[in-house]
N, CA, C and O atoms as a GROMACS GRO file, in nm:
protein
  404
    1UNK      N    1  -0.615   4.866   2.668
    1UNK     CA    2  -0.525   4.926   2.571
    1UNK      C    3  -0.456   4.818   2.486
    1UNK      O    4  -0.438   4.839   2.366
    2UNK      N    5  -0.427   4.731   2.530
    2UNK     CA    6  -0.347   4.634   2.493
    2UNK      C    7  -0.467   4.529   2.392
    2UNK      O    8  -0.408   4.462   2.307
    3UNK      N    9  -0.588   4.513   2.393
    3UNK     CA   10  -0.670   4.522   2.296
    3UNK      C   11  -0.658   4.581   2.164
    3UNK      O   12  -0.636   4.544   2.049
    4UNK      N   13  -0.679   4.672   2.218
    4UNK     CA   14  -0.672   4.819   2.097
    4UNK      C   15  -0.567   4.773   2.023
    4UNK      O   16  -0.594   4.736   1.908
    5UNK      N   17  -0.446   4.765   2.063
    5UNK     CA   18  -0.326   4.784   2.009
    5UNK      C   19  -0.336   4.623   1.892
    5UNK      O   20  -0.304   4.612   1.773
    6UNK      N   21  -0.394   4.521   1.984
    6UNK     CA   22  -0.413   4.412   1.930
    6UNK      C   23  -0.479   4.405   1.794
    6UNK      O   24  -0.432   4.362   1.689
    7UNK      N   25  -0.591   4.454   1.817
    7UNK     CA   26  -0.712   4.482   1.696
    7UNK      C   27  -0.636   4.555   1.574
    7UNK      O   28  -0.618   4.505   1.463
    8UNK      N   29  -0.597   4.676   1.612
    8UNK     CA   30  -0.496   4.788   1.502
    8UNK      C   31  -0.416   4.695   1.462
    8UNK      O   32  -0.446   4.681   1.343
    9UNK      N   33  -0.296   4.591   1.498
    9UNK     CA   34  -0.208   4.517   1.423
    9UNK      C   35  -0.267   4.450   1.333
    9UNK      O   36  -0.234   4.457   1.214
   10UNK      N   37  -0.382   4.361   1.384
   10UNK     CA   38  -0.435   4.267   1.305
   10UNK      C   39  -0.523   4.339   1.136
   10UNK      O   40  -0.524   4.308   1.017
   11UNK      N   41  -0.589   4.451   1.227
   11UNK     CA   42  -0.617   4.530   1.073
   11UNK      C   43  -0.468   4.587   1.007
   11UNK      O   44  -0.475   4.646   0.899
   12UNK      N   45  -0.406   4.578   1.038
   12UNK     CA   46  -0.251   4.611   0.974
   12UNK      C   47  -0.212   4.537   0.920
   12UNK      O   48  -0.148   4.585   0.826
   13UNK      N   49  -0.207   4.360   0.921
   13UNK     CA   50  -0.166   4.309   0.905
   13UNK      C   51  -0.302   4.236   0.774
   13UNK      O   52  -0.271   4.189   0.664
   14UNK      N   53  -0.386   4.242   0.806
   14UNK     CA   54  -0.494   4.205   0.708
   14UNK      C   55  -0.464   4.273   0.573
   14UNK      O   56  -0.437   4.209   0.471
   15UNK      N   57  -0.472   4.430   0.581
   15UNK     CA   58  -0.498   4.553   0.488
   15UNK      C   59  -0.350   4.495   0.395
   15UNK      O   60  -0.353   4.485   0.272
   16UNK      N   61  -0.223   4.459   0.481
   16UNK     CA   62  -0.097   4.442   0.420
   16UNK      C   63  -0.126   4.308   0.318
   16UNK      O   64  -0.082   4.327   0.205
   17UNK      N   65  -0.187   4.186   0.336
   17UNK     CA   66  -0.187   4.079   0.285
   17UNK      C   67  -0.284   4.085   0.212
   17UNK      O   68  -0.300   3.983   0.146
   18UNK      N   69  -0.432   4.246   0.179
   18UNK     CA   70  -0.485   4.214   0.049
   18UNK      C   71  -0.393   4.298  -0.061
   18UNK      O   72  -0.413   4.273  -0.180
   19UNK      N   73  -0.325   4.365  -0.037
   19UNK     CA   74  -0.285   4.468  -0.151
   19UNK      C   75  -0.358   4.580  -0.126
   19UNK      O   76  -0.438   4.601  -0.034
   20UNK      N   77  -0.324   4.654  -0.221
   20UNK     CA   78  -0.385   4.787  -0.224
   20UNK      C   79  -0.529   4.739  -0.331
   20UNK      O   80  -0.562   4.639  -0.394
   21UNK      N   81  -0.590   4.883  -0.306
   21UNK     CA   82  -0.718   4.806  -0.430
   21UNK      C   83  -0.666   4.807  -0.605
   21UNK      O   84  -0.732   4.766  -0.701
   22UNK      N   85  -0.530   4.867  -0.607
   22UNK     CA   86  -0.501   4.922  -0.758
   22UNK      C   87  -0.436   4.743  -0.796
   22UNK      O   88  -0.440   4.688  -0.906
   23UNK      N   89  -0.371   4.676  -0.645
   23UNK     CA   90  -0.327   4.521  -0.698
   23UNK      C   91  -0.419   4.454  -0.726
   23UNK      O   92  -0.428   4.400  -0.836
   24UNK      N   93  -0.530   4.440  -0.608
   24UNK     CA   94  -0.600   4.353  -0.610
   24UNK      C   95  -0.704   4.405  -0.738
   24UNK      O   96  -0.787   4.314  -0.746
   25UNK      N   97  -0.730   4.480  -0.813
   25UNK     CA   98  -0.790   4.503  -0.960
   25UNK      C   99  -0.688   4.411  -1.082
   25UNK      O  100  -0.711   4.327  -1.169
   26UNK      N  101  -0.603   4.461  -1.043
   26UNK     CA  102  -0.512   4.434  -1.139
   26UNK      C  103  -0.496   4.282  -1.194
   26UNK      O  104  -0.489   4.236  -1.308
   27UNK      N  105  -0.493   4.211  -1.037
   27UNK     CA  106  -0.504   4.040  -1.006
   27UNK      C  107  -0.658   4.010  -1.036
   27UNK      O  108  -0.699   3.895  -1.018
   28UNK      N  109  -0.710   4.072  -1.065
   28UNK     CA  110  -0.842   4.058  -1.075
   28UNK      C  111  -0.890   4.047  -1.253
   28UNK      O  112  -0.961   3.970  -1.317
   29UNK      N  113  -0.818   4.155  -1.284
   29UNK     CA  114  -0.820   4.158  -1.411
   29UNK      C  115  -0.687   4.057  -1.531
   29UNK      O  116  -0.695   4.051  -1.654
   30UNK      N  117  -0.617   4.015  -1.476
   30UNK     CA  118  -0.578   3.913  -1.528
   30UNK      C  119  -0.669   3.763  -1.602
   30UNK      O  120  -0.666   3.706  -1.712
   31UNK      N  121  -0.743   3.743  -1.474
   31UNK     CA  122  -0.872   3.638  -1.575
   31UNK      C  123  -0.977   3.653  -1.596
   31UNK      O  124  -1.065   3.570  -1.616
   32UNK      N  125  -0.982   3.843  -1.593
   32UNK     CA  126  -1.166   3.845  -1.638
   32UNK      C  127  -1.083   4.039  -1.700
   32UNK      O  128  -1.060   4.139  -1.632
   33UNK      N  129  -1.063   4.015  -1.840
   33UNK     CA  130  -1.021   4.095  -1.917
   33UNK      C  131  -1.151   4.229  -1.938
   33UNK      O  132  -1.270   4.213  -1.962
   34UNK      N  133  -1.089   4.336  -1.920
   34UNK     CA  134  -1.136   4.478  -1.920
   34UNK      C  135  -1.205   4.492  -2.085
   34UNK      O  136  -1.133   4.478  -2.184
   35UNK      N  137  -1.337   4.520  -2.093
   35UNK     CA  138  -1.380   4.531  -2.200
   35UNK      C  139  -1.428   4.658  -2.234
   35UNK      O  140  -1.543   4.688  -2.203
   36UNK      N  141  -1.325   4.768  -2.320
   36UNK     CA  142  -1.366   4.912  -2.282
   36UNK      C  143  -1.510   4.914  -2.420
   36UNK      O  144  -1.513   4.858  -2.530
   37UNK      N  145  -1.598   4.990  -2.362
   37UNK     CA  146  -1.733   4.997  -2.481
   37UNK      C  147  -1.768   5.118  -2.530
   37UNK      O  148  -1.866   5.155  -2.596
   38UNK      N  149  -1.605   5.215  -2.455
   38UNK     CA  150  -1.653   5.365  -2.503
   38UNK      C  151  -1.471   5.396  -2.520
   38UNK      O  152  -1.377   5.405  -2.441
   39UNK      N  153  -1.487   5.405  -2.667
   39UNK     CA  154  -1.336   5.442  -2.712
   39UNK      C  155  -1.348   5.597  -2.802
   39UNK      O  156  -1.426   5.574  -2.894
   40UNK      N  157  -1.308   5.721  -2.810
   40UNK     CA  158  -1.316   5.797  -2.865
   40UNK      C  159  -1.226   5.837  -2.991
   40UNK      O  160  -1.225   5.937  -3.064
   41UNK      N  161  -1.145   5.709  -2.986
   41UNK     CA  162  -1.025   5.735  -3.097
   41UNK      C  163  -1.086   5.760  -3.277
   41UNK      O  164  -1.010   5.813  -3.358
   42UNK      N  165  -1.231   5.712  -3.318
   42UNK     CA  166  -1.235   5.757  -3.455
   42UNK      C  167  -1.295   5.922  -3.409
   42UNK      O  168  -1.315   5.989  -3.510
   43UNK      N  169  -1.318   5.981  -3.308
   43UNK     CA  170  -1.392   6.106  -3.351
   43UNK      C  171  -1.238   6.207  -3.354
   43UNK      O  172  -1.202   6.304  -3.420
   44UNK      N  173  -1.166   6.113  -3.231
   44UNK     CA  174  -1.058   6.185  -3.244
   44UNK      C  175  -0.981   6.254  -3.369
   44UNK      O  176  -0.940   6.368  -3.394
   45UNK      N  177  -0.983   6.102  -3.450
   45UNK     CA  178  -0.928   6.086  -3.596
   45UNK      C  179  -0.960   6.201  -3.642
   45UNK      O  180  -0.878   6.291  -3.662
   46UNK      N  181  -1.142   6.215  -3.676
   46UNK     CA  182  -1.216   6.341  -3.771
   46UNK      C  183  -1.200   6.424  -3.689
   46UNK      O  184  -1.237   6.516  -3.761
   47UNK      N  185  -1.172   6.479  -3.582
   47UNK     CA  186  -1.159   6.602  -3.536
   47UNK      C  187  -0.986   6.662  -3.537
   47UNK      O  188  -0.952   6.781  -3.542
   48UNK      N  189  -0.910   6.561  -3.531
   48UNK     CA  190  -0.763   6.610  -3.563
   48UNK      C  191  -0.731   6.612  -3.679
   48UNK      O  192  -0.652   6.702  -3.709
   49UNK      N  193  -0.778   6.516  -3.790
   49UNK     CA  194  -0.695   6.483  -3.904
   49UNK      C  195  -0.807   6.503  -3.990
   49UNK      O  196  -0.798   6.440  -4.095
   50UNK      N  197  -0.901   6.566  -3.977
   50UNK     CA  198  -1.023   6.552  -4.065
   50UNK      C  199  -1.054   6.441  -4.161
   50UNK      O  200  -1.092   6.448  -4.278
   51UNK      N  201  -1.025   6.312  -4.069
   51UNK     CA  202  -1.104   6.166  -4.162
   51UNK      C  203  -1.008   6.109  -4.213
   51UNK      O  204  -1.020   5.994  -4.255
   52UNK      N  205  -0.885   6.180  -4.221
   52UNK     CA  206  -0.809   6.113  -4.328
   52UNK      C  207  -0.734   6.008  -4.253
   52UNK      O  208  -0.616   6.036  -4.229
   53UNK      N  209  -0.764   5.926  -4.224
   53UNK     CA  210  -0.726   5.814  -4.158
   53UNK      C  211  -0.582   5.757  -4.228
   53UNK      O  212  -0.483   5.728  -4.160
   54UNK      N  213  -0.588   5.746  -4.371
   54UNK     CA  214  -0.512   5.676  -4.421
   54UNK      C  215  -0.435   5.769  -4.452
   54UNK      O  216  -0.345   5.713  -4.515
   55UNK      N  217  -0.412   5.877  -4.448
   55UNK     CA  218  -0.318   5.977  -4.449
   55UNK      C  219  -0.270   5.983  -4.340
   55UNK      O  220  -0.148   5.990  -4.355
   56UNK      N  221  -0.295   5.985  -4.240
   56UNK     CA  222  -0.233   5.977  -4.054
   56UNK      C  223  -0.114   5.866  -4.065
   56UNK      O  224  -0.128   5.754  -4.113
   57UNK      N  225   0.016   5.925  -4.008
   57UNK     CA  226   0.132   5.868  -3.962
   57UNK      C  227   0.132   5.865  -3.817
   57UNK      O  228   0.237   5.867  -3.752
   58UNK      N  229   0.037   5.862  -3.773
   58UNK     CA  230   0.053   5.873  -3.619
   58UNK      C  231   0.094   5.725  -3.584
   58UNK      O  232   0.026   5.638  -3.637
   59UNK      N  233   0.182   5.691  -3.514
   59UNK     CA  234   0.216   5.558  -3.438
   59UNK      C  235   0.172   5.524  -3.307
   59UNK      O  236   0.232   5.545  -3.201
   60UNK      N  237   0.040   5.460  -3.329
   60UNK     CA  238  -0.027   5.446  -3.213
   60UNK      C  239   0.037   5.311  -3.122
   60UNK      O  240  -0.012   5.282  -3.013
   61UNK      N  241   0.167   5.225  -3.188
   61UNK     CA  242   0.186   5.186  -3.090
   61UNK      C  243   0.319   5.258  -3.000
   61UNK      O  244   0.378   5.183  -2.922
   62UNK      N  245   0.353   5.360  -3.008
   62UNK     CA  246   0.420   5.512  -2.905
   62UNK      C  247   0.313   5.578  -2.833
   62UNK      O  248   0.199   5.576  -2.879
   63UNK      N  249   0.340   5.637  -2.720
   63UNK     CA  250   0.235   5.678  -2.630
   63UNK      C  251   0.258   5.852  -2.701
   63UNK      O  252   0.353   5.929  -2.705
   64UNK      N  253   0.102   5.859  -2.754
   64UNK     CA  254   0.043   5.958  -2.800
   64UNK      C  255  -0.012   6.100  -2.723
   64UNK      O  256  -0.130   6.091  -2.690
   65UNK      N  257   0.034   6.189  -2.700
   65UNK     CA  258  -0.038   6.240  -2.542
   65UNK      C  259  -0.155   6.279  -2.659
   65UNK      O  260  -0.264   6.242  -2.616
   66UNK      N  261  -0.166   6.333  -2.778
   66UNK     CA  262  -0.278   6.402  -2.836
   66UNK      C  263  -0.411   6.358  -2.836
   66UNK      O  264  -0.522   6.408  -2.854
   67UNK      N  265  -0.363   6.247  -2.809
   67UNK     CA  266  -0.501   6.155  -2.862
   67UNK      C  267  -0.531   6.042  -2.678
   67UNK      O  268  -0.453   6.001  -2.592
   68UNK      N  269  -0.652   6.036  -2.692
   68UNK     CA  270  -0.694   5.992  -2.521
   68UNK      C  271  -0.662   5.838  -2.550
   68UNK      O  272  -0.649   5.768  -2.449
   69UNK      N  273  -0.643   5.752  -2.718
   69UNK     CA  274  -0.595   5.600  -2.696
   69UNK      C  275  -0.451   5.582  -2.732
   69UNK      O  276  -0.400   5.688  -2.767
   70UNK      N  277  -0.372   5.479  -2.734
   70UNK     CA  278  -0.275   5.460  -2.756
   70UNK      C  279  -0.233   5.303  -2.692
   70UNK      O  280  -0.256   5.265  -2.577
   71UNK      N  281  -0.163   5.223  -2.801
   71UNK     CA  282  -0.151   5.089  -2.761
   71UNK      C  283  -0.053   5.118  -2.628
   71UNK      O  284  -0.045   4.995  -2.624
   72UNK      N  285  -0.009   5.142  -2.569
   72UNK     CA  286   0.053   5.171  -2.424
   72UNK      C  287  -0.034   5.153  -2.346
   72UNK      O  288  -0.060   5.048  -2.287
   73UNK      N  289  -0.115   5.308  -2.334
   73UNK     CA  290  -0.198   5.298  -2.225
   73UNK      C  291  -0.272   5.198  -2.203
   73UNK      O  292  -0.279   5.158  -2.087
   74UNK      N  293  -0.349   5.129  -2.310
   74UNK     CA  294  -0.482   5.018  -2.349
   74UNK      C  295  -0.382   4.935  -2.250
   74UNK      O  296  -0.420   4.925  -2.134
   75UNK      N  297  -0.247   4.871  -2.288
   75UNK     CA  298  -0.211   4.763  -2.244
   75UNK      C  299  -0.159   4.834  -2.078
   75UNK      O  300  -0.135   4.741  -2.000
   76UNK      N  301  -0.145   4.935  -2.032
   76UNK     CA  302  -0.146   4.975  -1.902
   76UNK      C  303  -0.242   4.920  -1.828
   76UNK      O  304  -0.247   4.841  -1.734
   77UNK      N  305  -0.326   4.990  -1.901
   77UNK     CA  306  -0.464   4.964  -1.815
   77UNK      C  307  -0.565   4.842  -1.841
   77UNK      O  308  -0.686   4.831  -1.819
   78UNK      N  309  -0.467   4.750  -1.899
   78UNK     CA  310  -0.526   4.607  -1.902
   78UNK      C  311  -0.625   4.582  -1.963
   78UNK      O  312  -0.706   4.495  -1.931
   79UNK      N  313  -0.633   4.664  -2.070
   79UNK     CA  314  -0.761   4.641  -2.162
   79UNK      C  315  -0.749   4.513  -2.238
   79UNK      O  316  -0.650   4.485  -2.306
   80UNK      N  317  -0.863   4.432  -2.223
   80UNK     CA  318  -0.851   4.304  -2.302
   80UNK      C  319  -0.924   4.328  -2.454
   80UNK      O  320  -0.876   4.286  -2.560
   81UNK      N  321  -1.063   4.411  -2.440
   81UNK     CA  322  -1.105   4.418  -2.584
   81UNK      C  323  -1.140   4.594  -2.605
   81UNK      O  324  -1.099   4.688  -2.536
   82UNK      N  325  -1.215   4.595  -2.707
   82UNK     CA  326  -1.289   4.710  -2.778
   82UNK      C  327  -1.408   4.666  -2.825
   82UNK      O  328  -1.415   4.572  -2.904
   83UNK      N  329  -1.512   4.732  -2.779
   83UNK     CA  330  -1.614   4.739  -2.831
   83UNK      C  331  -1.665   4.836  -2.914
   83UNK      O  332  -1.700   4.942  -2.862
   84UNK      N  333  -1.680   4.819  -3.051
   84UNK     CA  334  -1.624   4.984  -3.122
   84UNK      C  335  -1.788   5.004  -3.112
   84UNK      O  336  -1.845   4.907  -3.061
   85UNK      N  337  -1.871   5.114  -3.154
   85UNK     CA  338  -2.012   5.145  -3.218
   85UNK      C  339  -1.998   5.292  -3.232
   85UNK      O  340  -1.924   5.364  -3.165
   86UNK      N  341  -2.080   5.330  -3.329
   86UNK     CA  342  -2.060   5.462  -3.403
   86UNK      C  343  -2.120   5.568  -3.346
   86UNK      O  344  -2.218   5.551  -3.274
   87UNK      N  345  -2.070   5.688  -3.372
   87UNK     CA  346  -2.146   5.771  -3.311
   87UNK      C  347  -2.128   5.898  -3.376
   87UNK      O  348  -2.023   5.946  -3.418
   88UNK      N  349  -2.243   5.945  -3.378
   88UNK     CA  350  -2.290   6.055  -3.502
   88UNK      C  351  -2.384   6.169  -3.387
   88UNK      O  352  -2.485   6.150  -3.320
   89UNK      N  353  -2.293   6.290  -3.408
   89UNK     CA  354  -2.320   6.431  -3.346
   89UNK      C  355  -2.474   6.413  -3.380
   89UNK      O  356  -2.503   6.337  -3.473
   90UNK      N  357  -2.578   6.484  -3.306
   90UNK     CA  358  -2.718   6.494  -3.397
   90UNK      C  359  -2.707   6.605  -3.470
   90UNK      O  360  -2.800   6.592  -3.549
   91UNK      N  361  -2.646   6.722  -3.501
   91UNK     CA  362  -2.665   6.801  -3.595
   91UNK      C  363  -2.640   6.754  -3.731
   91UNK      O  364  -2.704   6.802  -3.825
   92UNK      N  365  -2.536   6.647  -3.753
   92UNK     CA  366  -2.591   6.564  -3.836
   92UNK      C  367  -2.705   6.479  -3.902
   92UNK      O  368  -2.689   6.397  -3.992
   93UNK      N  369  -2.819   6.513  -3.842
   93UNK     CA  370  -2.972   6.418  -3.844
   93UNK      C  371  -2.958   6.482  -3.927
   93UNK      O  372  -2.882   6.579  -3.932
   94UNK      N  373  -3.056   6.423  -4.046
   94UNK     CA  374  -3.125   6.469  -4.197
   94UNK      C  375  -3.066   6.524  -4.286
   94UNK      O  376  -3.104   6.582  -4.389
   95UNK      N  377  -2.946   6.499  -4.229
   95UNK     CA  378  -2.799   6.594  -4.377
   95UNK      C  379  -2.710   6.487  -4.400
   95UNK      O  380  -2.721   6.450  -4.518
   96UNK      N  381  -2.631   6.426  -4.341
   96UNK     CA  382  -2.522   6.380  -4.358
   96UNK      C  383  -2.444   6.280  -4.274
   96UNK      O  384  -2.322   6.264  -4.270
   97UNK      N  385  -2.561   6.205  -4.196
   97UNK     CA  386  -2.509   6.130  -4.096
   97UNK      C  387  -2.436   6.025  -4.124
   97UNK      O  388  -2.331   6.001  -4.066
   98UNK      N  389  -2.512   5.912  -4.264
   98UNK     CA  390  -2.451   5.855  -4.343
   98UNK      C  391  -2.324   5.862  -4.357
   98UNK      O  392  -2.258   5.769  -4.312
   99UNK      N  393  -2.262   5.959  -4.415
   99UNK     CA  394  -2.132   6.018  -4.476
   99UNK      C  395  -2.058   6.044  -4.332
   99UNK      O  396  -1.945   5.995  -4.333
  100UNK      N  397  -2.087   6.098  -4.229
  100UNK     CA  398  -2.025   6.090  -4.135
  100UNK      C  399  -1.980   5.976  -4.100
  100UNK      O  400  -1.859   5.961  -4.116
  101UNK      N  401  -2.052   5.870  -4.046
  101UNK     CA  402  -2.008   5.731  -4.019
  101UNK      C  403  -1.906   5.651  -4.090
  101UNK      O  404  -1.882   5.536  -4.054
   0.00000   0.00000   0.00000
């Protein structure tokens, strides 16, 4: 018994000195920066504001609930870059994909 009890502290005492896994990411991500490659914020744009980008007063650096980005969260969740690339519905093929983008 007195084994047992031995073994259980020591995994107690291990589990305590790595962190949880949300630290040890976190410490992790300090020198090897989060590179998100799927951001939805321009479809967002054309689907809330219909394109008009430069008409939008939205203050994306205030946490936005409408919209899934917002300079808050990005810097919450330790995002170091953006990888932007476009993306065009296919019912757009052979009409207007161009103009979408």
């Amino acid at each position: 018994r007195a084994c047992g009890l031995f073994v259980f502290a020591c995994l107690v005492a291990f589990c305590v000195a790595q962190g949880t896994p949300l630290q040890e990411a976190r410490e992790l991500m300090k020198d090897n920066p989060l590179i998100d490659g799927h951001n939805d914020l321009p479809w967002q744009y054309r689907e809330q504001w219909e394109d008009r980008v430069y008409e939008n007063t939205t203050d994306l650096t205030t946490l936005v609930p409408t919209l899934q980005t917002d300079i808050p969260r990005l810097r919450l969740g330790q995002v170091g870059g953006q990888f932007w690339s476009v993306y065009v519905d296919c019912s757009h093929q052979h009409k207007d994909a161009v103009r979408v983008t």
